[in-house]
C-alpha positions as a printed NumPy array, in Angstrom:
array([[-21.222,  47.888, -35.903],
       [-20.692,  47.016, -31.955],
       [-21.742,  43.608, -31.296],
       [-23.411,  42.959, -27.742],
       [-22.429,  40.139, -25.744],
       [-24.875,  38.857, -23.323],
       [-25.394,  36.352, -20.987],
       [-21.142,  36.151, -20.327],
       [-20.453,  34.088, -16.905],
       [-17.585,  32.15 , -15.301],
       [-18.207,  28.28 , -15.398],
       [-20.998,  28.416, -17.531],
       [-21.36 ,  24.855, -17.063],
       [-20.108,  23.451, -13.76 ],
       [-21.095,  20.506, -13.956],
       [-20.112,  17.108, -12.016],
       [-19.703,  13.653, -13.147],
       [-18.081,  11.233, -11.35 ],
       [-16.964,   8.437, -13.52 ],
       [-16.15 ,   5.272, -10.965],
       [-13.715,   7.059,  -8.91 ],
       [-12.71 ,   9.713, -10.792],
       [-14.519,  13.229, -11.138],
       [-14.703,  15.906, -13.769],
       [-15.944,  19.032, -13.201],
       [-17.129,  20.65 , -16.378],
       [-16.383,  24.349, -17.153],
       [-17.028,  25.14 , -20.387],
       [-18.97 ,  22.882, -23.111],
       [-19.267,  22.916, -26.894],
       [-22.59 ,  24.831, -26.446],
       [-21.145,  27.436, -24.098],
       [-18.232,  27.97 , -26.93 ],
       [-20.066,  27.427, -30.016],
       [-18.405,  24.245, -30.696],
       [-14.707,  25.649, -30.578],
       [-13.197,  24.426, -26.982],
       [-14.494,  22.003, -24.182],
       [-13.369,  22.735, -20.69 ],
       [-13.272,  20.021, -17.593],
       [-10.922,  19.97 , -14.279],
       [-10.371,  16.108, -13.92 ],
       [ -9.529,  14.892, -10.229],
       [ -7.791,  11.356, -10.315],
       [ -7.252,   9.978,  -6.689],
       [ -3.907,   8.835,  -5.679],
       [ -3.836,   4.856,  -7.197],
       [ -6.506,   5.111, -10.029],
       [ -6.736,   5.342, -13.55 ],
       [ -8.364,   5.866, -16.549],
       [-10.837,   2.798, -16.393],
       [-11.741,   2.555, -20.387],
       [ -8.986,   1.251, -22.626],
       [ -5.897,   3.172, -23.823],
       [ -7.921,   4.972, -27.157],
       [ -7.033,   7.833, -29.762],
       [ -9.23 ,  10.139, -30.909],
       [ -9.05 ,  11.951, -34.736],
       [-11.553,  14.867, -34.638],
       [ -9.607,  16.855, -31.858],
       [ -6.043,  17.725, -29.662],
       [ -6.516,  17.079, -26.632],
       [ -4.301,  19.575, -23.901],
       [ -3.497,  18.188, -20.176],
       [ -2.598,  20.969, -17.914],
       [ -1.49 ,  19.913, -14.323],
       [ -2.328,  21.347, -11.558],
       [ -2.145,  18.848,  -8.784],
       [ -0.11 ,  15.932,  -7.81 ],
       [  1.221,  14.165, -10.983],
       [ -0.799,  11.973, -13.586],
       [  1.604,   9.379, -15.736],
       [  0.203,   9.584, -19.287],
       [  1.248,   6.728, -21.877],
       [  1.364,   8.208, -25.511],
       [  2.318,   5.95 , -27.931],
       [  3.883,   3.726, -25.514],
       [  5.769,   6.621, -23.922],
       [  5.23 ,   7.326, -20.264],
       [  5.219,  11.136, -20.031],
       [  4.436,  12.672, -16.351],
       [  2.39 ,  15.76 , -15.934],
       [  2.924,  17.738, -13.064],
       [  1.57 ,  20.964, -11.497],
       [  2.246,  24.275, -14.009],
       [  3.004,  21.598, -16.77 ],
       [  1.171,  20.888, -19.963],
       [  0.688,  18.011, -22.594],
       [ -1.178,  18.053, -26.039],
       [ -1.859,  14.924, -27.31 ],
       [ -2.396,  15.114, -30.649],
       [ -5.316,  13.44 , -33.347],
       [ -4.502,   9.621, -33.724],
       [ -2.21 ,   9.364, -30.783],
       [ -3.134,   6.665, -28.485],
       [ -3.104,   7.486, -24.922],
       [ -4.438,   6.662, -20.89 ],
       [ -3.309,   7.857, -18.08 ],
       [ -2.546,   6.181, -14.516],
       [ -2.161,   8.048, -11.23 ],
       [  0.813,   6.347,  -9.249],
       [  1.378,   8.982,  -6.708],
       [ -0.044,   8.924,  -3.215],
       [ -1.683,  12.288,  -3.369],
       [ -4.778,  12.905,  -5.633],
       [ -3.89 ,  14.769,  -9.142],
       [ -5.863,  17.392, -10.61 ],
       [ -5.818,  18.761, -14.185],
       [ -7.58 ,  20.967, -16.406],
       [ -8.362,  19.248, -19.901],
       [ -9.357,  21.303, -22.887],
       [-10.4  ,  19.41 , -26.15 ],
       [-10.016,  21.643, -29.14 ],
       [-12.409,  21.772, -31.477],
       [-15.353,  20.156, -29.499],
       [-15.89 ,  16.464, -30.244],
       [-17.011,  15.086, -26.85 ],
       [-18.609,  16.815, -23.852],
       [-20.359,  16.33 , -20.604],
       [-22.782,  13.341, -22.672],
       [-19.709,  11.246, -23.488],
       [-18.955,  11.246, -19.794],
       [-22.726,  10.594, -18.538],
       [-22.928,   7.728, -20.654],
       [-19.575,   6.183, -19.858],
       [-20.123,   7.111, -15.817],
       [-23.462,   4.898, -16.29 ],
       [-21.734,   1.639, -17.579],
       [-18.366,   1.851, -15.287],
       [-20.518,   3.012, -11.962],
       [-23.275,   0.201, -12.952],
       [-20.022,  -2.215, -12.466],
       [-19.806,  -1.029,  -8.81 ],
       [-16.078,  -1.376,  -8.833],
       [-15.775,  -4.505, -10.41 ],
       [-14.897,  -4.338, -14.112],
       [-17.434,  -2.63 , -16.494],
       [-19.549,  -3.903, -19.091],
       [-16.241,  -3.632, -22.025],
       [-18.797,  -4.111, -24.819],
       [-21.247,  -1.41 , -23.721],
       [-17.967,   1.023, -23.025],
       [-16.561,   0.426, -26.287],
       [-19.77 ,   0.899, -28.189],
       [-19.536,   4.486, -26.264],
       [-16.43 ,   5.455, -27.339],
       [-16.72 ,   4.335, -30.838],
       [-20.277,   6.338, -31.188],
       [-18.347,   9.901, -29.686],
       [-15.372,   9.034, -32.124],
       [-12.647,   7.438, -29.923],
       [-11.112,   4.587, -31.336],
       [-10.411,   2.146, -28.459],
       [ -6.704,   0.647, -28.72 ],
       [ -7.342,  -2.826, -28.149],
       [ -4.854,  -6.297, -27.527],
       [ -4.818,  -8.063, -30.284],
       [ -7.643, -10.899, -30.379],
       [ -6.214, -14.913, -29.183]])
């Protein structure tokens, strides 16, 4: 028996969400894959980083392949950089974030293997941060986001 594919594109998804100054540009989603492999280009501008705490995640790897400037990512305390042709899997219950300290913008492609978060994770989060209109986001509501999608924020012990 031949099976028939149908309905086969490039960037099934392309969609945009811009997360305060940040922007991902989604590819491929959980329901263009059937739940095996998410897809996003991330571009961090020269200076930022990731705006939600340094977290870990159990469900899924996530991979970090460079293809712009460089992005610094902090894995278990260890700074790793990330350059253009390189790549980086973090794996389940490794805490990690991620800082841009160049002067040129970085781009990477990010694939999260099996499918735990998508393009929601990222609407829901872009609300809270861009609601804070550059000043610092509402930590509660962010945390409450990432605990619901399954990332466990890595937070400083309380005074």
């Amino acid at each position: 028996m031949v099976q028939q594919f149908t309905n086969l594109q490039v960037n099934p998804s392309a969609e945009v969400i811009r997360v305060g100054a940040l922007e991902l540009r989604f590819l491929v989603t959980g329901a263009d894959s059937n739940g095996s492999v998410a897809v996003f280009e991330m571009t961090v501008p020269a200076g930022e980083k990731l705006l939600a705490p340094p977290h870990s995640h159990d469900a899924y790897e996530e991979t970090i392949c460079g293809r712009e400037g460089i992005l610094t990512w902090t894995v278990e305390g260890e700074a790793i950089e990330v350059g253009a042709g390189q790549a980086l899997c973090i794996p389940r219950g490794a805490v990690h974030g991620f800082t841009n300290h160049g002067s040129e913008d970085a781009k990477a492609l990010v694939v999260i293997s099996p499918v735990a978060i998508g393009p929601e994770f990222f609407r829901e989060s872009a609300e809270v941060i861009n609601a804070a209109a550059g000043g610092p986001p509402d930590r509660a509501k962010a945390i409450e986001i990432m605990r619901r999608y399954g990332l466990a924020p890595a937070l400083p012990p309380s005074a």
